[in-house]
Each structure stands twice: as structure tokens, then as C-alpha cells.
N, CA and C atoms of all chains as a GROMACS GRO file, in nm:
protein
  567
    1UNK      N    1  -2.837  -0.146   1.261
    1UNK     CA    2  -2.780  -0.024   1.321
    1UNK      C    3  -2.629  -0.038   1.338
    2UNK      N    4  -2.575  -0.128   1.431
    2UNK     CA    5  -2.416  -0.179   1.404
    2UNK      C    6  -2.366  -0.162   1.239
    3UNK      N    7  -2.414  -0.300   1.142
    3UNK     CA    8  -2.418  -0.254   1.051
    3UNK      C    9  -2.384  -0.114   1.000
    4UNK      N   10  -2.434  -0.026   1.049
    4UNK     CA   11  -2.477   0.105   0.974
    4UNK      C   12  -2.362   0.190   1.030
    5UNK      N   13  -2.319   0.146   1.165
    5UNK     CA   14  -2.219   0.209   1.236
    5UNK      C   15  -2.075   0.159   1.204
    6UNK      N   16  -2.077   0.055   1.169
    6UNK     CA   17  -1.945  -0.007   1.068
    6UNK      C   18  -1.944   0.036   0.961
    7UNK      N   19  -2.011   0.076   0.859
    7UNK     CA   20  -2.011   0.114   0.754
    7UNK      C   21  -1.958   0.249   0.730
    8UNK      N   22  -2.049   0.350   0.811
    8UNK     CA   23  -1.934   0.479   0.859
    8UNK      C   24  -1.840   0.472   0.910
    9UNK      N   25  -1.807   0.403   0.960
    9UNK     CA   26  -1.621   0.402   1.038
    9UNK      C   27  -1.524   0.400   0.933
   10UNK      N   28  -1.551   0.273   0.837
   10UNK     CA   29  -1.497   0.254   0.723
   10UNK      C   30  -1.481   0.368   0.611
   11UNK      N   31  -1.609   0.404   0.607
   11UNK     CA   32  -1.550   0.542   0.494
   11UNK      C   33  -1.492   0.630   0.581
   12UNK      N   34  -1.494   0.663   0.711
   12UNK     CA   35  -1.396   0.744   0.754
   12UNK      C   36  -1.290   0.704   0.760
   13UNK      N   37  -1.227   0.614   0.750
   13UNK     CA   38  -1.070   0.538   0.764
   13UNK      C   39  -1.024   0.575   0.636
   14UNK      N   40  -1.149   0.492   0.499
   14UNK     CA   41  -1.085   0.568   0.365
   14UNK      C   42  -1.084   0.681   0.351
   15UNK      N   43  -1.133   0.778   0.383
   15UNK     CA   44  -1.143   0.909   0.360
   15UNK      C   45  -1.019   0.963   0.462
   16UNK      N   46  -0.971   0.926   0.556
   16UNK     CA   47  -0.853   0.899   0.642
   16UNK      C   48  -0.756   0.934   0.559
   17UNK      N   49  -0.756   0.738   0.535
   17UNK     CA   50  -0.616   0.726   0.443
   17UNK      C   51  -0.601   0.754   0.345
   18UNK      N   52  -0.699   0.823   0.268
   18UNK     CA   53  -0.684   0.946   0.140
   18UNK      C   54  -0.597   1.052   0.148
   19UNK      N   55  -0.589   1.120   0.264
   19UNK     CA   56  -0.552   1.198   0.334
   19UNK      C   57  -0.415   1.216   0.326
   20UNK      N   58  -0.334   1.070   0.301
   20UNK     CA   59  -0.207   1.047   0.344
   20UNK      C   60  -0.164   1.108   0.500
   21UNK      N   61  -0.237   1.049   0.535
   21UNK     CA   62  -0.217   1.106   0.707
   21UNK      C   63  -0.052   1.064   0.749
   22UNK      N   64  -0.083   1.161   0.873
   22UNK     CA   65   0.060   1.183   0.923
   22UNK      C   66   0.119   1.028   1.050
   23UNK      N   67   0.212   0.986   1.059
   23UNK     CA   68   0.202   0.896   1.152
   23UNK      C   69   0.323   0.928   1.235
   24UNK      N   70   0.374   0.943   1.350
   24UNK     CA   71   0.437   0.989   1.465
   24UNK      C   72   0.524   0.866   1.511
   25UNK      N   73   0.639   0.815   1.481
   25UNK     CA   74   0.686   0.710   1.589
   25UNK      C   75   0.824   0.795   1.605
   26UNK      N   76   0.839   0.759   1.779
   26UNK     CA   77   0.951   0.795   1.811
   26UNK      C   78   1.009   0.958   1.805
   27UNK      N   79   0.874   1.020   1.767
   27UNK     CA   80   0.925   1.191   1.752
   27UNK      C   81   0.964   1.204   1.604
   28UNK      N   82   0.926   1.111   1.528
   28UNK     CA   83   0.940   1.131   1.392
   28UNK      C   84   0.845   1.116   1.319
   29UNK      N   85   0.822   1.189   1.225
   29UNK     CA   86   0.688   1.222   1.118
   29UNK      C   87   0.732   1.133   1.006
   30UNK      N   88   0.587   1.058   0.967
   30UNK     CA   89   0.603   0.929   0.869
   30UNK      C   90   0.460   0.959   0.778
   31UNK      N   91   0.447   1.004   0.597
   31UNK     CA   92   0.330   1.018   0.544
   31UNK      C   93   0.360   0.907   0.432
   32UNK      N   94   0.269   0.832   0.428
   32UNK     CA   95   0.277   0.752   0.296
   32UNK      C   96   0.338   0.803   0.174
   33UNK      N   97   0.437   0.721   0.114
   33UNK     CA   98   0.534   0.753  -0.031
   33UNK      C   99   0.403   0.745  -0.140
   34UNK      N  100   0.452   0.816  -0.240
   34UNK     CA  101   0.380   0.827  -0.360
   34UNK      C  102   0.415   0.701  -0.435
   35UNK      N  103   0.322   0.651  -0.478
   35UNK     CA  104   0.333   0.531  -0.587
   35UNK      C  105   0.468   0.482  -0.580
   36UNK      N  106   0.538   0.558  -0.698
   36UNK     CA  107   0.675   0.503  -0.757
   36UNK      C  108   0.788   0.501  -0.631
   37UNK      N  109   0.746   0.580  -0.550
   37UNK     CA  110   0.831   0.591  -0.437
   37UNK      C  111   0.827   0.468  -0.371
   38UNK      N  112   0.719   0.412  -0.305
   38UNK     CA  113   0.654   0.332  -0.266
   38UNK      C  114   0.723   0.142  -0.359
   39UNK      N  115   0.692   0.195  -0.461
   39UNK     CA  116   0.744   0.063  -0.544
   39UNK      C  117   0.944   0.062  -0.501
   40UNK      N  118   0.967   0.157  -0.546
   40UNK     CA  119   1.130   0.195  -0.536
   40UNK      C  120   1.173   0.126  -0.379
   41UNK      N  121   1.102   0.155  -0.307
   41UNK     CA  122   1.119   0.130  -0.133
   41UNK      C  123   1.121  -0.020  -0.156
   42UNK      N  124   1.030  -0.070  -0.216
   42UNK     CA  125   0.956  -0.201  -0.230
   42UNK      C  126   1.091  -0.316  -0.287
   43UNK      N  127   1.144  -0.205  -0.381
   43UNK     CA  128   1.243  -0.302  -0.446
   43UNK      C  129   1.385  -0.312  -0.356
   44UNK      N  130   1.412  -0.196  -0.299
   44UNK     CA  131   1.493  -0.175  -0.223
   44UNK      C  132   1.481  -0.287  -0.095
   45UNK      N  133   1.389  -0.332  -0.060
   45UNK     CA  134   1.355  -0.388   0.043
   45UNK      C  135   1.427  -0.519  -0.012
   46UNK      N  136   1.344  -0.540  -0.114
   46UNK     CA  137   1.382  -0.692  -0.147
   46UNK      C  138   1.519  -0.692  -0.157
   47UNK      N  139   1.606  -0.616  -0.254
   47UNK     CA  140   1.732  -0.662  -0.238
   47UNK      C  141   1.787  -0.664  -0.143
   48UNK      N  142   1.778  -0.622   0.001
   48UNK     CA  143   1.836  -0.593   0.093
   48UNK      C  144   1.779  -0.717   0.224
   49UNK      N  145   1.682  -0.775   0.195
   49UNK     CA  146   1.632  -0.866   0.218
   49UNK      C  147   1.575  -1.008   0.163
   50UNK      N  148   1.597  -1.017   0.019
   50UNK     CA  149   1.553  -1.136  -0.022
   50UNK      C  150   1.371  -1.187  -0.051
   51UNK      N  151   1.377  -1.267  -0.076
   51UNK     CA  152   1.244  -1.312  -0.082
   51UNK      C  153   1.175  -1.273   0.087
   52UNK      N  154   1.239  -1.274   0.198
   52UNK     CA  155   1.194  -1.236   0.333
   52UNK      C  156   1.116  -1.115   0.323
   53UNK      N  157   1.161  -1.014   0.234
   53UNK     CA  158   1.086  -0.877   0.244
   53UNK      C  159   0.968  -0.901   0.240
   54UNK      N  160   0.915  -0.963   0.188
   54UNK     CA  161   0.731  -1.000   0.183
   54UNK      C  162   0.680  -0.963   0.332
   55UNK      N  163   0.766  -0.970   0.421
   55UNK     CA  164   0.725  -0.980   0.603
   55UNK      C  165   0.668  -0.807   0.625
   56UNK      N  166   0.749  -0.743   0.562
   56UNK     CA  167   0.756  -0.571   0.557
   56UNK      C  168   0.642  -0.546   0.432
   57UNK      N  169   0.604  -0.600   0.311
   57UNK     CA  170   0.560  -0.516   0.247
   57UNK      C  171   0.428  -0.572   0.206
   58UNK      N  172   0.360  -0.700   0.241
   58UNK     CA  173   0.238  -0.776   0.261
   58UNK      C  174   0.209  -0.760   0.408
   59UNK      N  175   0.092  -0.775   0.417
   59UNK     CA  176   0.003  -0.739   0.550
   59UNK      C  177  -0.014  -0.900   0.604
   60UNK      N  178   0.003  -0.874   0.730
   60UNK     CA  179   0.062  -1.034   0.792
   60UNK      C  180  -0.015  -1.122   0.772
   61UNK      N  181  -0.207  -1.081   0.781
   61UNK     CA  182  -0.288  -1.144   0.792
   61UNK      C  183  -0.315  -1.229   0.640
   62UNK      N  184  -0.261  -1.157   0.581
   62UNK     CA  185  -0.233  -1.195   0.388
   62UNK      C  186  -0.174  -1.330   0.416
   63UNK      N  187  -0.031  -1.304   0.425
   63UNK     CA  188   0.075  -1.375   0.516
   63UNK      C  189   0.003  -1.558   0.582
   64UNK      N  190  -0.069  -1.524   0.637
   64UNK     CA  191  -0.131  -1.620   0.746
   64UNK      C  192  -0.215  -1.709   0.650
   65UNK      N  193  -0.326  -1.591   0.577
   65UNK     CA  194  -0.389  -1.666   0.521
   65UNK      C  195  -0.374  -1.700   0.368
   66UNK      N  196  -0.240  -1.687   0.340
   66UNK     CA  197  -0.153  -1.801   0.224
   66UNK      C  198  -0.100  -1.926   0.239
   67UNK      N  199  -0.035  -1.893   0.395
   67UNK     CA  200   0.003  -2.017   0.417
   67UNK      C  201  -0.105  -2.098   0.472
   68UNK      N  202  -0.213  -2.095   0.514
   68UNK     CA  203  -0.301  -2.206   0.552
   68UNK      C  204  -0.388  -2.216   0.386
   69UNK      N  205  -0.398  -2.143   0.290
   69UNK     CA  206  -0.405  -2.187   0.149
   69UNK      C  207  -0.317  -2.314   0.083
   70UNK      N  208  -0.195  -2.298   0.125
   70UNK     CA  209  -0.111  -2.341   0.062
   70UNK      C  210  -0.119  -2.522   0.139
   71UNK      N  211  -0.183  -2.559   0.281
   71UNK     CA  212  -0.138  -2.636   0.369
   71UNK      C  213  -0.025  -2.640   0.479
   72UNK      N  214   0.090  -2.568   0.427
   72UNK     CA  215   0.218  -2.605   0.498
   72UNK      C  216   0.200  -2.564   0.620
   73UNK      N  217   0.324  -2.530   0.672
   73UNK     CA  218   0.290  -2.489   0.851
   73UNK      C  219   0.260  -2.368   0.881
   74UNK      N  220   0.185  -2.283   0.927
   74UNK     CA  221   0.129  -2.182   0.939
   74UNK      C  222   0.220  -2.112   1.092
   75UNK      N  223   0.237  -2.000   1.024
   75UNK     CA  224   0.325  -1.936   1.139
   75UNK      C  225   0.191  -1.786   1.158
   76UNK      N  226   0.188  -1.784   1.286
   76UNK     CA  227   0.084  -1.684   1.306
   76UNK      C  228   0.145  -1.524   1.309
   77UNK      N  229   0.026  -1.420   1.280
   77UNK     CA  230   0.130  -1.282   1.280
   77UNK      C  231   0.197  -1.256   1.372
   78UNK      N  232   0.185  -1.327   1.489
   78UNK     CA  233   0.286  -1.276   1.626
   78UNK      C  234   0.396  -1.316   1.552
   79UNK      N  235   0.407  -1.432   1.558
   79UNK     CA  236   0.555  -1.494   1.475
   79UNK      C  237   0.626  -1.470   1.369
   80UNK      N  238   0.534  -1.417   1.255
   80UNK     CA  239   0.563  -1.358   1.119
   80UNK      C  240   0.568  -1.193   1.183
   81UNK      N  241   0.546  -1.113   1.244
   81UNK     CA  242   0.617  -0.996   1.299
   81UNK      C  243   0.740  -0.989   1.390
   82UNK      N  244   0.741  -1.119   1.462
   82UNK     CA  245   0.875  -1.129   1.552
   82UNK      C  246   0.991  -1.155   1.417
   83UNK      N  247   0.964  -1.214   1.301
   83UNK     CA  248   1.060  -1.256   1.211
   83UNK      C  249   1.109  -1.118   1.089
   84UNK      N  250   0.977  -1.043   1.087
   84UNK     CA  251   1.041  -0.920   1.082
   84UNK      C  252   1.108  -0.809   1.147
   85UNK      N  253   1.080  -0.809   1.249
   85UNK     CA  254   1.129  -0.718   1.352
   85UNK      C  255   1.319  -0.778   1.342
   86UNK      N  256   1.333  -0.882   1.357
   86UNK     CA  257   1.471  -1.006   1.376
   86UNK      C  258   1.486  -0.943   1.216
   87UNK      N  259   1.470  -0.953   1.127
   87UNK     CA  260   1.557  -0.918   0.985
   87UNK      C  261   1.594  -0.762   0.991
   88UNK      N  262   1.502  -0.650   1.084
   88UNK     CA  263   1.489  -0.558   1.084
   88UNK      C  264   1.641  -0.509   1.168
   89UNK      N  265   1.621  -0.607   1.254
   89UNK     CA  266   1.812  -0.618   1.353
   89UNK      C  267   1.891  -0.648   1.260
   90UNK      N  268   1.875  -0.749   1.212
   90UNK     CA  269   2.021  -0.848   1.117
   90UNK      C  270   2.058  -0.754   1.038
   91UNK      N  271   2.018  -0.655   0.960
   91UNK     CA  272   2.042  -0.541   0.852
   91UNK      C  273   2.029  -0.404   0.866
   92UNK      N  274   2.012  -0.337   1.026
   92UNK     CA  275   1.973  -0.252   1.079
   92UNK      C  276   2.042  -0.159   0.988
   93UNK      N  277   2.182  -0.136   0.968
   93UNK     CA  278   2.258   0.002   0.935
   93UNK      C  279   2.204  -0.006   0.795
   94UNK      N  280   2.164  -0.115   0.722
   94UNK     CA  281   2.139  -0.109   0.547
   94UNK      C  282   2.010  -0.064   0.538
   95UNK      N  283   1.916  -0.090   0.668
   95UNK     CA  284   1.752  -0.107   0.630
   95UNK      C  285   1.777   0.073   0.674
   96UNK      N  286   1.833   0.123   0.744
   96UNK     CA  287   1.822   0.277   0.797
   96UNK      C  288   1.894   0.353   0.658
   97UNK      N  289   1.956   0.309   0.607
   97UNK     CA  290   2.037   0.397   0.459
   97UNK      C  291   1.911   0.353   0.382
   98UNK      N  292   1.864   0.308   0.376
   98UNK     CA  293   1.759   0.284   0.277
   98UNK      C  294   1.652   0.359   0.330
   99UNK      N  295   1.610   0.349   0.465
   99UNK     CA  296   1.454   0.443   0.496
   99UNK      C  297   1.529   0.592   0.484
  100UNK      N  298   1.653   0.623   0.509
  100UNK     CA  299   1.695   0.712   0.514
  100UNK      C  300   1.711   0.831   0.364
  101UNK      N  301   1.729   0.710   0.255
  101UNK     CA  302   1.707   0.768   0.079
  101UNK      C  303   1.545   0.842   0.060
  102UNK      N  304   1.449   0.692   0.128
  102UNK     CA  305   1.281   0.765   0.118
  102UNK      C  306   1.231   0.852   0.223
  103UNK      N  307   1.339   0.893   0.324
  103UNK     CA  308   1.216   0.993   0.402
  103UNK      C  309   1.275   1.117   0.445
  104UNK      N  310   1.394   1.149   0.388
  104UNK     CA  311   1.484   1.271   0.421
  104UNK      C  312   1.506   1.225   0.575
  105UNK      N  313   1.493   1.173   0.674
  105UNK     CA  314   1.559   1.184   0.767
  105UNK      C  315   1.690   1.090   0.773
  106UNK      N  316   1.791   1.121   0.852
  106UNK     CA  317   1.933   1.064   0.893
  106UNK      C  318   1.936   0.970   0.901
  107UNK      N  319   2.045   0.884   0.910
  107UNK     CA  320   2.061   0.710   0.902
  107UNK      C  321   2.072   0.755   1.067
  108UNK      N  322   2.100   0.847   1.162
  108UNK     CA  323   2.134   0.871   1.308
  108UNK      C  324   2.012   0.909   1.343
  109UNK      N  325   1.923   0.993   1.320
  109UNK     CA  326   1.759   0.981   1.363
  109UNK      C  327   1.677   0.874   1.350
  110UNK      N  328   1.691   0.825   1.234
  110UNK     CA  329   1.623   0.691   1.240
  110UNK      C  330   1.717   0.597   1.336
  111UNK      N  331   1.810   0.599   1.362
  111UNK     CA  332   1.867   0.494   1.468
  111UNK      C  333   1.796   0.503   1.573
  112UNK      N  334   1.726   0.604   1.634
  112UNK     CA  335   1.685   0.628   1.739
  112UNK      C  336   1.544   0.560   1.751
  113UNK      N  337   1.542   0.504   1.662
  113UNK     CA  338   1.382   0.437   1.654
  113UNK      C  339   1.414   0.266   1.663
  114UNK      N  340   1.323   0.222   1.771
  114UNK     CA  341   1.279   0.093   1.766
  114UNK      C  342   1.308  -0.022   1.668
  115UNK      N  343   1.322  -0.124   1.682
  115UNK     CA  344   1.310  -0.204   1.530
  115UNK      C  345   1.094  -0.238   1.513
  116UNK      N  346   1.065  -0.242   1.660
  116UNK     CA  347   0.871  -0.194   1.641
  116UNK      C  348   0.847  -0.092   1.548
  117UNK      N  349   0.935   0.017   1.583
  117UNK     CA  350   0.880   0.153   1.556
  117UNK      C  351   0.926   0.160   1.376
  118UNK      N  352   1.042   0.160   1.349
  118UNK     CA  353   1.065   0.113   1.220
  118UNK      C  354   1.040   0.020   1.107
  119UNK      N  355   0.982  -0.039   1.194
  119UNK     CA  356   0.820  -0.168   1.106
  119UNK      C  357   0.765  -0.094   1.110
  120UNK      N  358   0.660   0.013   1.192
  120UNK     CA  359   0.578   0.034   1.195
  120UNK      C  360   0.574   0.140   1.101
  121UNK      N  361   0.656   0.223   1.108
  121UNK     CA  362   0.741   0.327   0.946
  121UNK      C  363   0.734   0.254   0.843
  122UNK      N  364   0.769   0.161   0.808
  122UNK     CA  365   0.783   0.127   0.690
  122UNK      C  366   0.623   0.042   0.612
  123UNK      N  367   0.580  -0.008   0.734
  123UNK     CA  368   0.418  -0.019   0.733
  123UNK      C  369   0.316   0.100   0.631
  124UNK      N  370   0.352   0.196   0.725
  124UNK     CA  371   0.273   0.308   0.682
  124UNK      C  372   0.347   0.390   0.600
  125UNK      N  373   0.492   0.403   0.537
  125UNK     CA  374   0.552   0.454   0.471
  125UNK      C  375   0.446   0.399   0.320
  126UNK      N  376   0.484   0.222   0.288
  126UNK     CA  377   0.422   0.136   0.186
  126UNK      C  378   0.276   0.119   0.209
  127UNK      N  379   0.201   0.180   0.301
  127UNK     CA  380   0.024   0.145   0.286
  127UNK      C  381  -0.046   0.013   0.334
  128UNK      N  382   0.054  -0.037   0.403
  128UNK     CA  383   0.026  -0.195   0.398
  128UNK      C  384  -0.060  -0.244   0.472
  129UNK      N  385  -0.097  -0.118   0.542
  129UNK     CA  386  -0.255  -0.180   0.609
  129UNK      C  387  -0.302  -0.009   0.628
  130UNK      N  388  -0.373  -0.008   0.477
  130UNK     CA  389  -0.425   0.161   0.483
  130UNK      C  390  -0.550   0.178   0.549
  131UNK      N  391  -0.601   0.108   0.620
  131UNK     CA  392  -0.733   0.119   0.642
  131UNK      C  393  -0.711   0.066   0.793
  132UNK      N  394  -0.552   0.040   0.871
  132UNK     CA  395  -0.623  -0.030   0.988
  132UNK      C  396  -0.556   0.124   1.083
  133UNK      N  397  -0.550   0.250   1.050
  133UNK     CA  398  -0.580   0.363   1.112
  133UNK      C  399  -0.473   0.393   1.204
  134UNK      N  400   0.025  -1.175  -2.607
  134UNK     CA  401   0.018  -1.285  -2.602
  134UNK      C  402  -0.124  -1.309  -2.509
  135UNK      N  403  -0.178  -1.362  -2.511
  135UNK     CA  404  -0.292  -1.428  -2.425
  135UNK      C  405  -0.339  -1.432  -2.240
  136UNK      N  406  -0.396  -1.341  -2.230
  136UNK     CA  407  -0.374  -1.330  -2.053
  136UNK      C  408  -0.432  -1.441  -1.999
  137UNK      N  409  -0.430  -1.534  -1.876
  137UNK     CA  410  -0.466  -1.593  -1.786
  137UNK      C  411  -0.521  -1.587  -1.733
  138UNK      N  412  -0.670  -1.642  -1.745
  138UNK     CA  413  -0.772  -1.597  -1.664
  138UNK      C  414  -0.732  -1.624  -1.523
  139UNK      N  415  -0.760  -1.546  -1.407
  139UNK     CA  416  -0.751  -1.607  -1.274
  139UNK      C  417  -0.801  -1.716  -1.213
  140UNK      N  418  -0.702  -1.840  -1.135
  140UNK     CA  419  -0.779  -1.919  -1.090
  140UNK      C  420  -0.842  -1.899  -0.957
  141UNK      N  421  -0.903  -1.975  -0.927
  141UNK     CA  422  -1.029  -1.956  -0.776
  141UNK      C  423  -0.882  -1.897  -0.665
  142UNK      N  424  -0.943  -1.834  -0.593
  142UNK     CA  425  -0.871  -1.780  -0.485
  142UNK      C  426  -0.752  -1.694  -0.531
  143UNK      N  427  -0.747  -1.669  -0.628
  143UNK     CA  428  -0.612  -1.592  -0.704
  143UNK      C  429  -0.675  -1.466  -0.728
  144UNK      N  430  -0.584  -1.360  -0.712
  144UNK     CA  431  -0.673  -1.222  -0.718
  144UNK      C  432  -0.542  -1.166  -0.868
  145UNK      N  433  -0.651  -1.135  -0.970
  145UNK     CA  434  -0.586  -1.092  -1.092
  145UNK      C  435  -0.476  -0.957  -1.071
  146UNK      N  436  -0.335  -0.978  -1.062
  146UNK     CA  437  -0.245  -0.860  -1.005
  146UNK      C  438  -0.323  -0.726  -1.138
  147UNK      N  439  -0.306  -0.606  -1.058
  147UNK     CA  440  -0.340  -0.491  -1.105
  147UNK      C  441  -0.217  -0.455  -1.230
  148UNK      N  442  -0.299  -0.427  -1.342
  148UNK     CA  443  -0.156  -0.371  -1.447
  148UNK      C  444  -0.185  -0.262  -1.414
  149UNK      N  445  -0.042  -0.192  -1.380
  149UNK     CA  446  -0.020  -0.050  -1.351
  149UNK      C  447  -0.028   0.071  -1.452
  150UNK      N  448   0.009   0.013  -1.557
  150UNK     CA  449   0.022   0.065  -1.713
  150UNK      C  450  -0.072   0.157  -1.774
  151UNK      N  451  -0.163   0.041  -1.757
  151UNK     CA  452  -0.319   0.070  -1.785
  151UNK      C  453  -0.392   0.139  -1.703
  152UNK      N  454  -0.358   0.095  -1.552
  152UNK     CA  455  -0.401   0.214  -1.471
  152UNK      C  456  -0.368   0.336  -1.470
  153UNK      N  457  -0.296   0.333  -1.521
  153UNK     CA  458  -0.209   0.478  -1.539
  153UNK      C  459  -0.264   0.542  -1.632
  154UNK      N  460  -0.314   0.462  -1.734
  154UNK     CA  461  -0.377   0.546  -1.890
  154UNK      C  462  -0.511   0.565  -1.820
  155UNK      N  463  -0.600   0.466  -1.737
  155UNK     CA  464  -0.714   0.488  -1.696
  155UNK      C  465  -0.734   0.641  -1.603
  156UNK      N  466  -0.618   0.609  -1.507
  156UNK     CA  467  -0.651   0.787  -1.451
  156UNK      C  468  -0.654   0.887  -1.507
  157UNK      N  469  -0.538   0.890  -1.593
  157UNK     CA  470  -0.538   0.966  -1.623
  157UNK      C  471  -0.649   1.034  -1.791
  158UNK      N  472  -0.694   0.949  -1.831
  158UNK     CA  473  -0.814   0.982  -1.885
  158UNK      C  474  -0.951   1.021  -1.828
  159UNK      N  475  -0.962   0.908  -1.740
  159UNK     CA  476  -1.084   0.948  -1.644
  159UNK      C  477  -1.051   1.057  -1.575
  160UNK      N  478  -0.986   1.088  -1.469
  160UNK     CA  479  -0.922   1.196  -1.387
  160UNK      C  480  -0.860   1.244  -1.392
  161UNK      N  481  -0.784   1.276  -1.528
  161UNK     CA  482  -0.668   1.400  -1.517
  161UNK      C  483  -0.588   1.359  -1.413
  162UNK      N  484  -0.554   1.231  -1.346
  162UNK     CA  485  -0.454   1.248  -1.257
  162UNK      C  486  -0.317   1.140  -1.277
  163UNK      N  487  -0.231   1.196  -1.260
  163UNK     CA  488  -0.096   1.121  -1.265
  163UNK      C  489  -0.098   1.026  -1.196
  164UNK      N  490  -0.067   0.867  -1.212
  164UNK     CA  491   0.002   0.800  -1.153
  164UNK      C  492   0.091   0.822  -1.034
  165UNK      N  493   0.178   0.875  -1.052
  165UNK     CA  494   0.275   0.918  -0.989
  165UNK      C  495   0.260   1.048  -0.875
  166UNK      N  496   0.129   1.098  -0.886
  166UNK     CA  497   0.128   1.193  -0.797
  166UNK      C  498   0.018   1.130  -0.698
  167UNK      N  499   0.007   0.996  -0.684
  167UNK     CA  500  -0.093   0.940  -0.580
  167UNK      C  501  -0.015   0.827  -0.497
  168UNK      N  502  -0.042   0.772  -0.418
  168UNK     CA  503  -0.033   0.674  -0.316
  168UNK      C  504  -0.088   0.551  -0.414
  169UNK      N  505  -0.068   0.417  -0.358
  169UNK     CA  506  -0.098   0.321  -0.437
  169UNK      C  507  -0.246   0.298  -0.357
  170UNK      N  508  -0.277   0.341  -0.237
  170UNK     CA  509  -0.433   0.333  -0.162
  170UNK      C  510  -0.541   0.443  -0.242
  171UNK      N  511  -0.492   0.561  -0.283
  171UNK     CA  512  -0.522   0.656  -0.326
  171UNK      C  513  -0.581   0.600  -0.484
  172UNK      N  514  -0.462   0.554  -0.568
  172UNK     CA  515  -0.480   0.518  -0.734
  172UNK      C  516  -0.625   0.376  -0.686
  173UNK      N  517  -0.592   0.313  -0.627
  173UNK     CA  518  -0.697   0.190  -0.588
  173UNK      C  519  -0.817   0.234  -0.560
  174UNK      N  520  -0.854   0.382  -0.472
  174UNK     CA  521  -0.950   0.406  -0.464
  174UNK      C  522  -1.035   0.474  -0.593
  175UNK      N  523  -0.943   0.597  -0.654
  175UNK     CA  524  -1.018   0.600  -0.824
  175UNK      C  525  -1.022   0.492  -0.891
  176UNK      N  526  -0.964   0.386  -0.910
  176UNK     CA  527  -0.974   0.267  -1.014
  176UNK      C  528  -1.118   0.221  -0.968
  177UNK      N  529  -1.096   0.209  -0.812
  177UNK     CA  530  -1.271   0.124  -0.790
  177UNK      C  531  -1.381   0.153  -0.802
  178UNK      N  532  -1.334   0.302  -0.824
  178UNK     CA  533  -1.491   0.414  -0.842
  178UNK      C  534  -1.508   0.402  -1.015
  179UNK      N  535  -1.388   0.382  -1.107
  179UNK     CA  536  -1.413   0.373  -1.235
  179UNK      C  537  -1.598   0.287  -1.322
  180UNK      N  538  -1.644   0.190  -1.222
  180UNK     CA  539  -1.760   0.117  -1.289
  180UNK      C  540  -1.879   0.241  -1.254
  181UNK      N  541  -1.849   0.307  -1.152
  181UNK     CA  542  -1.955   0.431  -1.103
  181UNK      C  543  -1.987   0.501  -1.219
  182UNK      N  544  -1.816   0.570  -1.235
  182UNK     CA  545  -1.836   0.690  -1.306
  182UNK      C  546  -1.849   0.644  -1.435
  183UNK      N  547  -1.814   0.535  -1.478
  183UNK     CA  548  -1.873   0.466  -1.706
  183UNK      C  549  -2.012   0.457  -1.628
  184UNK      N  550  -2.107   0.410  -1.540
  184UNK     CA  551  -2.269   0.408  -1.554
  184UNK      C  552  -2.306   0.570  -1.524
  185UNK      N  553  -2.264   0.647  -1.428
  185UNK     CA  554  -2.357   0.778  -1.430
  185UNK      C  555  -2.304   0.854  -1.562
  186UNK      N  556  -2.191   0.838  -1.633
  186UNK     CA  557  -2.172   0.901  -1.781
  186UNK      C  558  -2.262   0.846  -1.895
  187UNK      N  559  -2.304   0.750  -1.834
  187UNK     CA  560  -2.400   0.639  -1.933
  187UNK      C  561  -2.531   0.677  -1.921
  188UNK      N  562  -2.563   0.758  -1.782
  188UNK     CA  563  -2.700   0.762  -1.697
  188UNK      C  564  -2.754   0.719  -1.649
  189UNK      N  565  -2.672   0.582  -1.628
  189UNK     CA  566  -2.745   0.473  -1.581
  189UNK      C  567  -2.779   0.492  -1.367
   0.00000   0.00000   0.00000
């Protein structure tokens, strides 16, 4: 019965995030980019961040469980989100001209958002956890 | 040239290319007019729809 009740939750999340649902931070409207858009953001990220962008555009738990694949030292998602949120400061005016190219809003509206809240945009801008709702 | 089979724990990256020819044969749908959660979800339904075209 659980079972059975997990199983529907799940197709409602995909059937959700089919949807391209709407996401709200800060008084600002955020719908998942289309593909190429999505890739374009993707690349944008990296140059503007380096090999670090992986923090923004892989899902942390990915993240976690590469590095305990790999052996080395395992930094947990609290820590691998505090290290994005911190790159999200270090490049604030570049990372806002850039969300600012993919989402029609202002490099000055998006200022008004969080460096949380602007992870959390760029999360759901790229899909990166389409199913966690 | 010769593809690479995947090793254990390695997940074979998606060619986009081909996905692209796949939608849009199977589904009439653009690449470009979907989400990358969206294109992932027709690609996974693709083994469905070759067996009920099959009848299986």
C-alpha cells in the first residue's frame, strides 16, 4: 500500500515537472529554460565559474555520491551548497548579467534576491532536481 | 570511430543528436521546444512505443 502510495506521488511530480511549473523566489517568477537555453546557461556558468560550476548544475547528492566513488574526501551537500552559495557572492554582478540574458528580468531585480534564492533559480531554471517539487 | 562501452557505475552520457532525430521521428517534436526533463521523459517511453507499434 505505501508502495502504491509512492508510486503515485512520483508520477505526479513527473507529470508536475512536465508542466514546466512555475517557481516563486523572492517575488520573482522562475519556469524551466528550454533545452538549448538550458545548455547555453550551462556554458555560461562554466565560464564564469570554472570547473566549480558543477556545484550549480549537478544535483548535490550526484556530487556526494562521486566523491565517495572516487575515495577522496567527501564534502557533504550542506558543504557543497555552502560552496555554492560562496561562488554565488564571489561573482554576484557576473552571475546576475548572466541570469539576467536567460530570464528577461534586470541585473537590479535579480539583485534583490538571496544568494539561497538565486541557487535556488538557477536550480530550477537548469532542472537539476526535476522531480524534488 | 568505435564507441566505448560503459564501465560499471558509469552511466552512458545521452547523444543529443540522435535524440533529436529520435523525437522528432517518433513525436514530431523539436528538440528545442522541450526542457531537457521533458526530452528524457519521451526518450524513456521510446522502448513502449517500438513494442505497442510491434503489438507486443
Amino acid at each position: 500500500m505505501a508502495k502504491r502510495v509512492g508510486a503515485d506521488a512520483l508520477v505526479e511530480s513527473c507529470v508536475e515537472a512536465l508542466g514546466r511549473p512555475e517557481r516563486v523566489l523572492g517575488g520573482l517568477s522562475f519556469r524551466p529554460l528550454l533545452f538549448g537555453e538550458q545548455r547555453a546557461l550551462e556554458r555560461g556558468l562554466q565560464e564564469l565559474l570554472g570547473e566549480e560550476a558543477f556545484l550549480l548544475t549537478m544535483p548535490l547528492s550526484f556530487t556526494v555520491r562521486l566523491q565517495q566513488a572516487q575515495g577522496g574526501v567527501v564534502m557533504d551537500e550542506g558543504l557543497l551548497r555552502a560552496r555554492a552559495l560562496a561562488l554565488l557572492r564571489t561573482h554576484g554582478e557576473r552571475v546576475l548579467e548572466l541570469l539576467a540574458l536567460h530570464t528577461g528580468y534586470s541585473v537590479e531585480q535579480l539583485g534583490q534576491l538571496t544568494a539561497g534564492e538565486l541557487y535556488e533559480a538557477v536550480q530550477h531554471l537548469l532542472e537539476v532536481n526535476p522531480l524534488a517539487g | 570511430m568505435a564507441r566505448r562501452a560503459p564501465v560499471e557505475g558509469e552511466r552512458e552520457s545521452v547523444d543529443w543528436l540522435e535524440a533529436a532525430c529520435l523525437l522528432r521521428a517518433v513525436y514530431g517534436l523539436e528538440l528545442h521546444g522541450l526542457t531537457t526533463f521533458q526530452a528524457m521523459v519521451y526518450l524513456a517511453g521510446l522502448p513502449r512505443v517500438v513494442a505497442l507499434t510491434r503489438g507486443l
